[in-house]
C-alpha positions as CSV (number, residue, x, y, z in Angstrom):
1,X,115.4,100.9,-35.2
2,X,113.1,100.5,-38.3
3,X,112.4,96.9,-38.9
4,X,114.1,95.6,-42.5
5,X,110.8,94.1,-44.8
6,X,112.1,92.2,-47.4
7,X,108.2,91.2,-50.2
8,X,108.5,89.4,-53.2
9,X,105.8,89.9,-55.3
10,X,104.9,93.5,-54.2
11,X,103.8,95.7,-56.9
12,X,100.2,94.3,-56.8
13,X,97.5,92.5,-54.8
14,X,98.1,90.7,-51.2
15,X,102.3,91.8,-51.8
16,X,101.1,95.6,-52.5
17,X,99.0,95.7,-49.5
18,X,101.0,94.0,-47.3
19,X,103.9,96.3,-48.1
20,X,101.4,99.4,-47.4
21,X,100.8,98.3,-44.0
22,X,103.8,97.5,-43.0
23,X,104.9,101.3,-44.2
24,X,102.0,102.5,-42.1
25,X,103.4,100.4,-39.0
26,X,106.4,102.6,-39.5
27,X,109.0,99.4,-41.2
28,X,111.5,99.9,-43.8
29,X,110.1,98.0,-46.8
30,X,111.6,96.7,-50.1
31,X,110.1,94.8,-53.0
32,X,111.5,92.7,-55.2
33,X,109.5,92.0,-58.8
34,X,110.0,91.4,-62.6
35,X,108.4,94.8,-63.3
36,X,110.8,97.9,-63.7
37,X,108.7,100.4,-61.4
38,X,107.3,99.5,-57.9
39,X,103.4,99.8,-57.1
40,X,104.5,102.5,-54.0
41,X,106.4,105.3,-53.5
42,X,106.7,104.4,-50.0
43,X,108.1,100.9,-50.7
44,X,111.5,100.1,-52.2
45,X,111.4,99.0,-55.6
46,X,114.1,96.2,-56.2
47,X,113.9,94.8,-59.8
48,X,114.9,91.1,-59.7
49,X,113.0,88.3,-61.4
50,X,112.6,85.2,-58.4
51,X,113.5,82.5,-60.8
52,X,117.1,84.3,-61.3
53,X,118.9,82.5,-58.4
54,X,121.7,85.4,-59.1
55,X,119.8,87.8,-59.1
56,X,117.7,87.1,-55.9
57,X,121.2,87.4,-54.2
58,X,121.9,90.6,-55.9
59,X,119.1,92.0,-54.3
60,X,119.1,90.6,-50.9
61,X,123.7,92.0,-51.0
62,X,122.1,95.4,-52.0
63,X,119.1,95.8,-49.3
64,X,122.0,94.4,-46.8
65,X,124.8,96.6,-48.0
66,X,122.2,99.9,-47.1
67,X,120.6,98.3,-44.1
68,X,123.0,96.1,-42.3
69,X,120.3,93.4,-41.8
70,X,116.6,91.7,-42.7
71,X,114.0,91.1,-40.4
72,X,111.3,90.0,-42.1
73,X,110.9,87.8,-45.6
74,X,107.7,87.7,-47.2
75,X,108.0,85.2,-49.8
76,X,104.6,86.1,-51.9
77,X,105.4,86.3,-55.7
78,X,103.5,83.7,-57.9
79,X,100.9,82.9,-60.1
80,X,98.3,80.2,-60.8
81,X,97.7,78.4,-64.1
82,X,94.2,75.7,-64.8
83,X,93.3,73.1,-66.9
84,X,93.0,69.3,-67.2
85,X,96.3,67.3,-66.0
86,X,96.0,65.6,-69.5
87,X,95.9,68.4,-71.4
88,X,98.9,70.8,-69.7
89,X,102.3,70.9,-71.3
90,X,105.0,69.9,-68.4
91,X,106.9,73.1,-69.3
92,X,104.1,75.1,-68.6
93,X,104.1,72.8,-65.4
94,X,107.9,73.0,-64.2
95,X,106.8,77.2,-64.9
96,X,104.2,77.1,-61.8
97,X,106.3,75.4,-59.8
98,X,109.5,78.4,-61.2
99,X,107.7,80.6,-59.6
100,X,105.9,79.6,-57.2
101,X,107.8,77.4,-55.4
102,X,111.5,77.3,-56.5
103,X,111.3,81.5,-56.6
104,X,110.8,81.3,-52.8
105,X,113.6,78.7,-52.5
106,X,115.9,81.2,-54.1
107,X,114.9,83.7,-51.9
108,X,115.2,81.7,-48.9
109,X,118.7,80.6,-50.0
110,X,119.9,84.2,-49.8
111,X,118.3,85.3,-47.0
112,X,118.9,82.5,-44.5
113,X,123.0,82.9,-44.1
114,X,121.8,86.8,-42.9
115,X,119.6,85.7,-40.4
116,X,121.2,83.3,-39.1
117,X,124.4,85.5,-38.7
118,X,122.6,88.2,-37.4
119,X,120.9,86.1,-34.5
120,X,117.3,85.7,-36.2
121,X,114.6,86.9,-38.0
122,X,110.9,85.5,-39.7
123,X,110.3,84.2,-42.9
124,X,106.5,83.7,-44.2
125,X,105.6,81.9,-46.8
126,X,102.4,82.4,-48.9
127,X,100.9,78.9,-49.5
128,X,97.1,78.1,-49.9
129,X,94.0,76.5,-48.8
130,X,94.5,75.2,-52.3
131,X,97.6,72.5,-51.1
132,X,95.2,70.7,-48.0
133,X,92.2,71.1,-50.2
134,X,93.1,69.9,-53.5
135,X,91.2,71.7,-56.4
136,X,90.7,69.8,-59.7
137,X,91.6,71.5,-62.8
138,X,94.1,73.6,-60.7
139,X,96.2,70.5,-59.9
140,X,99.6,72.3,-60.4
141,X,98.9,75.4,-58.7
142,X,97.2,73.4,-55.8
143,X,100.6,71.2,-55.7
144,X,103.0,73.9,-55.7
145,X,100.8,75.3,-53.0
146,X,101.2,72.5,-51.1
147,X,105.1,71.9,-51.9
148,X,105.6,75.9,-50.2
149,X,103.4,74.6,-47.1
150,X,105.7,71.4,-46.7
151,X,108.8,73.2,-46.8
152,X,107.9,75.8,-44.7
153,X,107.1,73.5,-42.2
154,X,110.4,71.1,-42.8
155,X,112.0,74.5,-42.6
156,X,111.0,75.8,-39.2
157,X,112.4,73.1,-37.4
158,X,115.8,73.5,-39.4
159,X,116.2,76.7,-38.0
160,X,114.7,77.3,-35.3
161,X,117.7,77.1,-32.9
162,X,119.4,80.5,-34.6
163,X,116.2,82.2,-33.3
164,X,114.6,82.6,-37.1
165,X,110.6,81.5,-37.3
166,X,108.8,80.4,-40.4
167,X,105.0,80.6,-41.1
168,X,103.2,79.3,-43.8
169,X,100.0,81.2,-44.6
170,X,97.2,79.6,-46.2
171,X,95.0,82.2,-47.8
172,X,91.2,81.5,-49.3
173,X,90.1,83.3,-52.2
174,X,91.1,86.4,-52.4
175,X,89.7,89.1,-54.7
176,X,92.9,90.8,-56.8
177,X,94.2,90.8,-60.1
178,X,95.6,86.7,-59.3
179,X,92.2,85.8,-61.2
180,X,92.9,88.0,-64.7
181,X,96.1,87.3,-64.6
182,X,95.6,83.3,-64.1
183,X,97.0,81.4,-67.4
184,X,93.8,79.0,-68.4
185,X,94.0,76.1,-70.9
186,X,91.1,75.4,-71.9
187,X,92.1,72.6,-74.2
188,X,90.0,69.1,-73.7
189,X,87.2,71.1,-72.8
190,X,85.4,69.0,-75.3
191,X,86.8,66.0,-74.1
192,X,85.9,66.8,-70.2
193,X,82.1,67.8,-71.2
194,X,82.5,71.1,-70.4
195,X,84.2,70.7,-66.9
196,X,87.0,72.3,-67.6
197,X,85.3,75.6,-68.7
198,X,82.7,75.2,-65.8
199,X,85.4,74.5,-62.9
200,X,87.5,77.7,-63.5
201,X,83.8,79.7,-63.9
202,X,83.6,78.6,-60.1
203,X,87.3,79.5,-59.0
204,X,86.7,83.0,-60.4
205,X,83.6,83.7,-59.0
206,X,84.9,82.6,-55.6
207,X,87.7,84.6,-56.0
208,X,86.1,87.7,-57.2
209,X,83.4,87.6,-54.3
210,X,86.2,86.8,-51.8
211,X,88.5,88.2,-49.3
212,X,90.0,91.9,-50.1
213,X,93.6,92.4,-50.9
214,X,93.6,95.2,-48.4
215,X,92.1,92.8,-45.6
216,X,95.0,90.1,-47.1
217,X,97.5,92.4,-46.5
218,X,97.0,93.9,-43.4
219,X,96.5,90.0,-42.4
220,X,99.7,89.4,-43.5
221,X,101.4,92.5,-41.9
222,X,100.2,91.3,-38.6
223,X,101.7,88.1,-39.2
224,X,105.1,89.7,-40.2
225,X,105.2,91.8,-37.0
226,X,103.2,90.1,-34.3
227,X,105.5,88.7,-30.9
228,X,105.5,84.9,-32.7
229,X,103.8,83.1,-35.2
230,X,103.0,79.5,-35.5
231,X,104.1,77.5,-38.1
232,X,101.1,77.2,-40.1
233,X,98.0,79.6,-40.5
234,X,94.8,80.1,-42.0
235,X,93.5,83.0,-43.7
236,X,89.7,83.6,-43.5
237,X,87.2,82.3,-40.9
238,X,85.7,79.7,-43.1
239,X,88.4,78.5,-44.8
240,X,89.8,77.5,-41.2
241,X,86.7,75.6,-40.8
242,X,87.7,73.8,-44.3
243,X,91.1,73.2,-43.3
244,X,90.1,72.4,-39.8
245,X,87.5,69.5,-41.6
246,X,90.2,68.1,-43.7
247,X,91.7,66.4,-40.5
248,X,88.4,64.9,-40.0
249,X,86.9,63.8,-42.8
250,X,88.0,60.5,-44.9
251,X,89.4,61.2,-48.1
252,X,87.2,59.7,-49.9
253,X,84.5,62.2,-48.9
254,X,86.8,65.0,-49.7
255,X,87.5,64.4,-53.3
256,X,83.8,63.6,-53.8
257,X,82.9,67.1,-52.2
258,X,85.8,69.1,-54.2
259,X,84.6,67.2,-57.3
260,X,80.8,68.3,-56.6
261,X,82.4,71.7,-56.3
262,X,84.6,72.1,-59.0
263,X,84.0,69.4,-61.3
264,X,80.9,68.5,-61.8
């Protein structure tokens, strides 16, 4: 039997590419996004927004009522806003955190009764370098970054004894269309002397000189399919090394190097 791929976030970037190799490695795939037409002919286009609770369970009945199960859950929809703490509206806030976080919550809510029912099954969720290596001016995306990595982790020993694995995967920066489509407030600029403006200058260079989408995805494909996955994982040599340091090095010294990086 086809293994059952269920990828939010699909139509574009790490999602997209994750969902092409999984096709290749001959899995059923559906996606679930906002937009009305999927990114792939070869992947099931599901339109459901990950914020609507309702219709996140819509979605899940629907590929259940044609399949009979799910073996895979790649919870990978979200987005990334930046700009000063001070200077961000909380509603614009409580969004990241919609998406982001609370979107795989829904997902997870709906999904979990299946596999547990059905004996098992693997849930990943896509967290960040971004939640043990805090980036200033990205605060909110950092901490829902590191809310996912939590849960995920909190959620693997839940339910572990119905056979169902969790992984969190922590990618670097990764070159897609994350970086255009980040939501940037530049307001306080002024205020910060320019930090602000200079900070997300960094993030998108990094980002746009980073990992591929195609190398992301087949990274995460492997993850999806591979005998057992720990609970946690790194994508990118270097950023394991970063992560890897974090355990190491005092605190203090961290924010000082972050701040050197991205706000000086």
């Amino acid at each position: 039997m086809k293994k059952v791929v269920v990828i939010t976030g699909g139509t574009s970037g790490i999602g997209l590419n994750a969902a092409r190799a999984l096709v290749k490695a001959d899995c059923r795939v559906y996606e679930l996004s906002r937009r009305a037409e999927g990114g792939d002919p070869d992947v099931i286009h599901l339109q459901a927004d990950v914020t609507d609770e309702a219709q996140v369970q819509a979605a899940v009945d629907e590929i259940v009522r044609r399949e009979g199960r799910i073996d895979v859950v790649v919870n990978n929809a979200g987005f990334g806003i930046s700009g000063a703490i001070e200077f961000t509206e909380t509603a614009e806030a409580k969004r990241q955190f919609d998406v982001n976080f609370f979107g795989m919550v829904n997902m997870n809510h709906a999904v979990l009764p299946v596999l547990r029912r059905q004996g098992g099954g693997r849930i990943l969720c896509m967290s960040s370098v971004a939640a043990p290596i805090a980036i200033p001016f990205q605060a909110y995306y950092s901490a829902s970054k590191a809310a996912v990595r939590t849960y995920a982790l909190a959620l693997a020993a839940e339910v572990k004894p119905f056979g169902i694995e969790v992984c969190a995967i922590m990618p670097g920066d990764i070159h897609t269309g994350f970086t255009a489509a980040r939501r940037k407030n530049p307001a306080g600029d002024d205020v910060y002397n320019g930090r602000i403006s200079r900070s997300v200058a960094v993030m998108e260079h990094d980002e746009l000189t980073g990992i591929s989408a195609g190398d992301a995805g087949r990274f995460v494909a492997k993850k999806a399919l591979q005998k057992s996955v720990p609970p946690l994982c790194t994508l990118g040599g270097k950023y394991k090394l970063f992560v890897f340091l974090t355990r190491l090095l005092p605190y203090r010294f961290l924010v000082y190097m972050v701040g050197k990086i991205y706000a000086s």
